[in-house]
KOLTIPA-192336 format. One record per residue: residue in one letter; x, y negated, z negated of N, C-alpha, C in turn; residue number from 1. Coordinates in pm, 1 decimal. Example, Ala and Ser with C-alpha at 12.3 -4.5 7.8 and 13.67 -1.06 7.14 Angstrom:
// residues 2
   type        n.x        n.y        n.z       ca.x       ca.y       ca.z        c.x        c.y        c.z   seq
      A     1319.0      569.0     -780.0     1230.0      450.0     -780.0     1320.0      330.0     -780.0     1
      S     1285.0      225.0     -708.0     1367.0      106.0     -714.0     1290.0       -3.0     -787.0     2
//
This chain:
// residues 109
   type        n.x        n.y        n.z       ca.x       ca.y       ca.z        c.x        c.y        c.z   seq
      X    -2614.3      741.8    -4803.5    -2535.2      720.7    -4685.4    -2626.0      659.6    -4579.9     1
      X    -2585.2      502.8    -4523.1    -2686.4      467.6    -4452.4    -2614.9      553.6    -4291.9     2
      X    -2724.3      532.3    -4188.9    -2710.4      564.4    -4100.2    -2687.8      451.6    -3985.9     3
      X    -2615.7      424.7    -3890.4    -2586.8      316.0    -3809.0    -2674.1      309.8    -3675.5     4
      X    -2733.2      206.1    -3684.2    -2823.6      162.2    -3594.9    -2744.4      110.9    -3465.6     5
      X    -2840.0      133.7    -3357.5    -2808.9      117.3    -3232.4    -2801.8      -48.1    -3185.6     6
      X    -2764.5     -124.8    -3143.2    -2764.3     -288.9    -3127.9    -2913.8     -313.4    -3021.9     7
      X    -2967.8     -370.3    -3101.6    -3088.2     -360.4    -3014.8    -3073.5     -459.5    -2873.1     8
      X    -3172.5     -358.0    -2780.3    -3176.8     -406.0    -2652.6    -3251.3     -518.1    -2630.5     9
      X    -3216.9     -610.8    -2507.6    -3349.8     -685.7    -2484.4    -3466.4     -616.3    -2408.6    10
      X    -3562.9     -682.9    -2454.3    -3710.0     -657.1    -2389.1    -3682.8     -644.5    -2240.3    11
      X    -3713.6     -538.9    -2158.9    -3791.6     -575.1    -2029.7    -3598.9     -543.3    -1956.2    12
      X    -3470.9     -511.6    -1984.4    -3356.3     -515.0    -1927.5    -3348.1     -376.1    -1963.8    13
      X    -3297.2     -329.7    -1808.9    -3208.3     -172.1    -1828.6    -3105.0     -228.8    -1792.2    14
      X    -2977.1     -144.4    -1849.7    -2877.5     -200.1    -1845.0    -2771.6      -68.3    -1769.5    15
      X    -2887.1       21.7    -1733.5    -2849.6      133.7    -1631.8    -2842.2      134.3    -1479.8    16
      X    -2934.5        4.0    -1462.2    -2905.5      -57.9    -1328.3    -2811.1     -141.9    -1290.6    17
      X    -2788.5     -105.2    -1160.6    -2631.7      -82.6    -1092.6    -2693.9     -283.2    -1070.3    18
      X    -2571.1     -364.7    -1101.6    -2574.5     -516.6    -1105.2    -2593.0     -575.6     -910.8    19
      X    -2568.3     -674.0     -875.9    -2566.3     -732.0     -799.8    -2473.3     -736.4     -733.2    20
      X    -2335.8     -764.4     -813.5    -2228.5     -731.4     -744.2    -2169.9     -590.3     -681.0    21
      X    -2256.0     -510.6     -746.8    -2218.6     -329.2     -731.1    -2348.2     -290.6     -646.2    22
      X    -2405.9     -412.5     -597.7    -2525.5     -339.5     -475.4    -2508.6     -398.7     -365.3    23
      X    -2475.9     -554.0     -372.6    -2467.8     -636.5     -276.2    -2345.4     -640.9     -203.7    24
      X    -2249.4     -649.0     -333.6    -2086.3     -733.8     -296.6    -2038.2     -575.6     -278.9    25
      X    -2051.6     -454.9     -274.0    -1973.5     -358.1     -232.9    -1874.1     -335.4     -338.4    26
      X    -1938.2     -386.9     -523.3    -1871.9     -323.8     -625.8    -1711.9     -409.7     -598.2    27
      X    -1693.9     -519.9     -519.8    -1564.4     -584.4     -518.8    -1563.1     -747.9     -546.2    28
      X    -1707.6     -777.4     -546.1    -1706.7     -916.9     -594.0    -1774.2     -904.9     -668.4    29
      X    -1853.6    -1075.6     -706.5    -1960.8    -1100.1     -785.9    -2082.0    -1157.5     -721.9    30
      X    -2195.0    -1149.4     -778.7    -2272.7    -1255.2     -712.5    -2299.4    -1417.0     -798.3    31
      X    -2294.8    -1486.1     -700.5    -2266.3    -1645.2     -765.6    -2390.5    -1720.6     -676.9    32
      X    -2484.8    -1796.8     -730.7    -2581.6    -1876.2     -636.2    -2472.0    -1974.3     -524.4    33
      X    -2571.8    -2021.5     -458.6    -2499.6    -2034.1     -347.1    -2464.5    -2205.4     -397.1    34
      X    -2361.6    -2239.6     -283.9    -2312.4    -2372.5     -367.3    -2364.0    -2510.0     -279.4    35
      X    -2458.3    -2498.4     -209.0    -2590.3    -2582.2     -152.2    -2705.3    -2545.4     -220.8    36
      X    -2729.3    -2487.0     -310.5    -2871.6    -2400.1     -401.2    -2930.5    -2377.0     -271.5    37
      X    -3024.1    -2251.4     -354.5    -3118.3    -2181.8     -288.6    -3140.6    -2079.7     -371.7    38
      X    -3207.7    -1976.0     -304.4    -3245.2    -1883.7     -400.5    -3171.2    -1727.2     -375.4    39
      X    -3095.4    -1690.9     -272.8    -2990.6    -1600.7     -269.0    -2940.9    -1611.0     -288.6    40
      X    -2836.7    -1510.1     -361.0    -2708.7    -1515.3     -385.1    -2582.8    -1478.9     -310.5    41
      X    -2483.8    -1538.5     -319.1    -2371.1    -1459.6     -209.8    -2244.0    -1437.9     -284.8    42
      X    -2180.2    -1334.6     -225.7    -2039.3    -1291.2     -308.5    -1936.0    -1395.1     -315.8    43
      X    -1899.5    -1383.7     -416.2    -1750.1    -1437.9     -449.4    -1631.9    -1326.2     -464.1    44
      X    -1598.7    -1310.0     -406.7    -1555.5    -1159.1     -363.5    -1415.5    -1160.9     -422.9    45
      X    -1353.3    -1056.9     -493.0    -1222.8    -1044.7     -566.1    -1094.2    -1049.8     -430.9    46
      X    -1009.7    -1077.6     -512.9     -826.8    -1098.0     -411.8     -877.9     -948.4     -364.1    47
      X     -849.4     -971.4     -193.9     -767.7     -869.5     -118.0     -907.5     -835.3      -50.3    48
      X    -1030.5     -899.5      -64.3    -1167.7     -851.7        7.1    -1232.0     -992.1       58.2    49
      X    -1299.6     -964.6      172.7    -1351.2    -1117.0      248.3    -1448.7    -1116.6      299.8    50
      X    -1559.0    -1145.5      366.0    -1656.4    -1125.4      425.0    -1795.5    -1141.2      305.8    51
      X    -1874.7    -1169.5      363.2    -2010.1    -1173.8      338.5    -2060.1    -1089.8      200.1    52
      X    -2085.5     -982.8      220.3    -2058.1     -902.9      126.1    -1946.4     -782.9      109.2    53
      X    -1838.1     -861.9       90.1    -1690.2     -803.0       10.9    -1654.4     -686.4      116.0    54
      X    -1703.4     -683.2      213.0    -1637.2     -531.3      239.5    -1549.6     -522.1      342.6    55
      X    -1466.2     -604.2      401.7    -1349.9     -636.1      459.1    -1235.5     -643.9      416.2    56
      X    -1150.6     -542.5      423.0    -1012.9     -582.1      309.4     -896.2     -668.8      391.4    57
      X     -860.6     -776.4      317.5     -770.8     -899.3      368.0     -651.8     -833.1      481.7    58
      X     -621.6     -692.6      428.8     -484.6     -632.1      480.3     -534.0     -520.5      571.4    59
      X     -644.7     -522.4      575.2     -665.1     -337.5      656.9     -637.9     -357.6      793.8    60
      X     -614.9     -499.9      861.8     -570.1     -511.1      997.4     -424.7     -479.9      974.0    61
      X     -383.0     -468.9      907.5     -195.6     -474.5      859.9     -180.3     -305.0      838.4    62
      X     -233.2     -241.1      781.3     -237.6     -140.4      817.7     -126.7      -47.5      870.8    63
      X     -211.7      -64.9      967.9     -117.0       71.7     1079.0        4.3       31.4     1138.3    64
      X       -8.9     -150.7     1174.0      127.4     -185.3     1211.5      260.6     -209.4     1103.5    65
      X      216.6     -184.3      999.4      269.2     -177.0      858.7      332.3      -18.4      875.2    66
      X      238.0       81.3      876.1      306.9      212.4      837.1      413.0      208.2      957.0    67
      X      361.6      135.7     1099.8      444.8      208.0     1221.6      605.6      164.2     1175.4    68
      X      561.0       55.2     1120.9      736.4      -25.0     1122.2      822.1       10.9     1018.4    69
      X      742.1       68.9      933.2      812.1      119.8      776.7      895.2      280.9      856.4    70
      X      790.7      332.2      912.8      812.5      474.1     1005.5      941.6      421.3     1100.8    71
      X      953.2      317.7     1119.6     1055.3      302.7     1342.5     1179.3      284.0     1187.8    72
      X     1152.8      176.4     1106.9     1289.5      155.0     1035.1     1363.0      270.3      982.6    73
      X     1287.1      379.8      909.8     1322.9      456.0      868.5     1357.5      589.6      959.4    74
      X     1361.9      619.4     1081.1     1404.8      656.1     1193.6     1534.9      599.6     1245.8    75
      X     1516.8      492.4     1258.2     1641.7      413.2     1255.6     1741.0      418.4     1220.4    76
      X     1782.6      397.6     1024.0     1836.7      428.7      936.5     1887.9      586.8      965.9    77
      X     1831.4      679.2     1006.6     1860.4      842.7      986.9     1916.1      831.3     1110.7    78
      X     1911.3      810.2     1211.2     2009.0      767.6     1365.8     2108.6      692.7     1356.5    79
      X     2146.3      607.5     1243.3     2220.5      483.2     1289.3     2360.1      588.1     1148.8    80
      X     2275.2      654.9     1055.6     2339.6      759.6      963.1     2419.7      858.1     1028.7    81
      X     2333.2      937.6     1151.4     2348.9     1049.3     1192.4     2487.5     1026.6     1285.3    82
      X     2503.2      920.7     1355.8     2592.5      842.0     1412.8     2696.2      847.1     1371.9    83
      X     2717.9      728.3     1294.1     2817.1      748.8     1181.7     2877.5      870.0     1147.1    84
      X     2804.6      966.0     1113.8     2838.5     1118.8     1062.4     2973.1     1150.7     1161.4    85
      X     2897.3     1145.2     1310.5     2930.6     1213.7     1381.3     3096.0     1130.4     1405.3    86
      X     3063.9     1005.8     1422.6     3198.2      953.1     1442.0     3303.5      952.5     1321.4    87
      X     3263.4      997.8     1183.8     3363.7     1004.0     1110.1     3420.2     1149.6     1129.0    88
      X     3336.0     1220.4     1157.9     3399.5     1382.9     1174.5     3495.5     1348.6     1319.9    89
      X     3446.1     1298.8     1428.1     3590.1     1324.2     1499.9     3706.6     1252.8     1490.6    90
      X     3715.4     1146.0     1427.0     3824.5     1094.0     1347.6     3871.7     1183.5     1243.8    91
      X     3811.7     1224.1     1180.9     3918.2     1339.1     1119.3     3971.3     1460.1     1151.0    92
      X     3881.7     1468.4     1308.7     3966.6     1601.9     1379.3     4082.0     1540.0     1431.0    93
      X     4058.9     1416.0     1472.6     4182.3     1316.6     1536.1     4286.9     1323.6     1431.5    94
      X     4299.4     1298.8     1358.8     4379.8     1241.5     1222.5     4440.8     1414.7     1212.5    95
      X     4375.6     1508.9     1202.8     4443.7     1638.2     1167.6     4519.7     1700.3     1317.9    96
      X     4470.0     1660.6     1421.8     4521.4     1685.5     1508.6     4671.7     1539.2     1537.9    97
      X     4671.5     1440.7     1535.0     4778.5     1355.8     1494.6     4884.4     1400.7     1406.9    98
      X     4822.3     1452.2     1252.7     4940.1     1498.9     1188.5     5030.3     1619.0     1207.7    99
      X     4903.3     1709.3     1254.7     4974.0     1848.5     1314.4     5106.0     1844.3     1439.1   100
      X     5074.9     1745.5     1518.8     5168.5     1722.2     1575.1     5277.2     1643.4     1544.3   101
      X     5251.2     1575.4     1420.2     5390.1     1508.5     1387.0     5482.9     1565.0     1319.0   102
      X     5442.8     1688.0     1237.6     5466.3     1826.9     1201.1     5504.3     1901.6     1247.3   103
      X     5489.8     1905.0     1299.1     5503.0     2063.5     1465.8     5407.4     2207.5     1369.5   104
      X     5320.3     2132.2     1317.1     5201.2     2254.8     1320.0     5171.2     2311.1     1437.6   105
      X     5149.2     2406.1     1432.1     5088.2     2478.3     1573.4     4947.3     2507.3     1494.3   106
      X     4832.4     2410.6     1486.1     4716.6     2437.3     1407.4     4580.6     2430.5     1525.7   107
      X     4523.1     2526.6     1530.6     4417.6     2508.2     1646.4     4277.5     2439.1     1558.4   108
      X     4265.7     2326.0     1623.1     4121.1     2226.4     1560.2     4015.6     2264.5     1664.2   109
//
């Protein structure tokens, strides 16, 4: 029974160290040489991150004025509901008080 060998490593590479993009770019881009050459590298940073090194998210200014308006609409909706409620219930006290009298119920609403 042979035994299975490990894929050998290269010389002189750990492959336990954290890359360029996961030190520099904030683990959200890559690093790419620069596109005038030189000898630093700078991020190319994944959808939805911007800046220098990656750590600006495209939407985090959107944010809060995002939750507020999702929050005012949905306030809204439960007022514009609650409303409604209210005006269908006194139409149907109307309507029972209408028929009672066309009746000659003597019905106290």
């Amino acid at each position: 029974m042979s035994t299975p060998f490990p894929p050998p490593q290269p010389r002189g590479v750990d492959l336990t160290l954290p890359t360029c993009g996961e030190t520099q770019c904030n683990d959200h881009g890559t690093c790419v040489p620069p596109p005038g050459g030189g000898a630093n590298f700078v991020c190319d940073c994944e959808l939805g991150y911007r800046g220098e090194f990656c750590d600006d998210t495209v939407n985090g200014a959107l944010s809060l004025p995002l939750t507020l308006s999702v929050l005012a609409v949905i306030i809204g909706v439960l007022i514009v509901a609650f409303l409604l409620a209210k005006m269908r219930q006194k139409q149907k006290k109307r309507n029972r008080k209408h028929l009672a009298a066309k009746h000659g119920y003597n019905i106290v609403v």
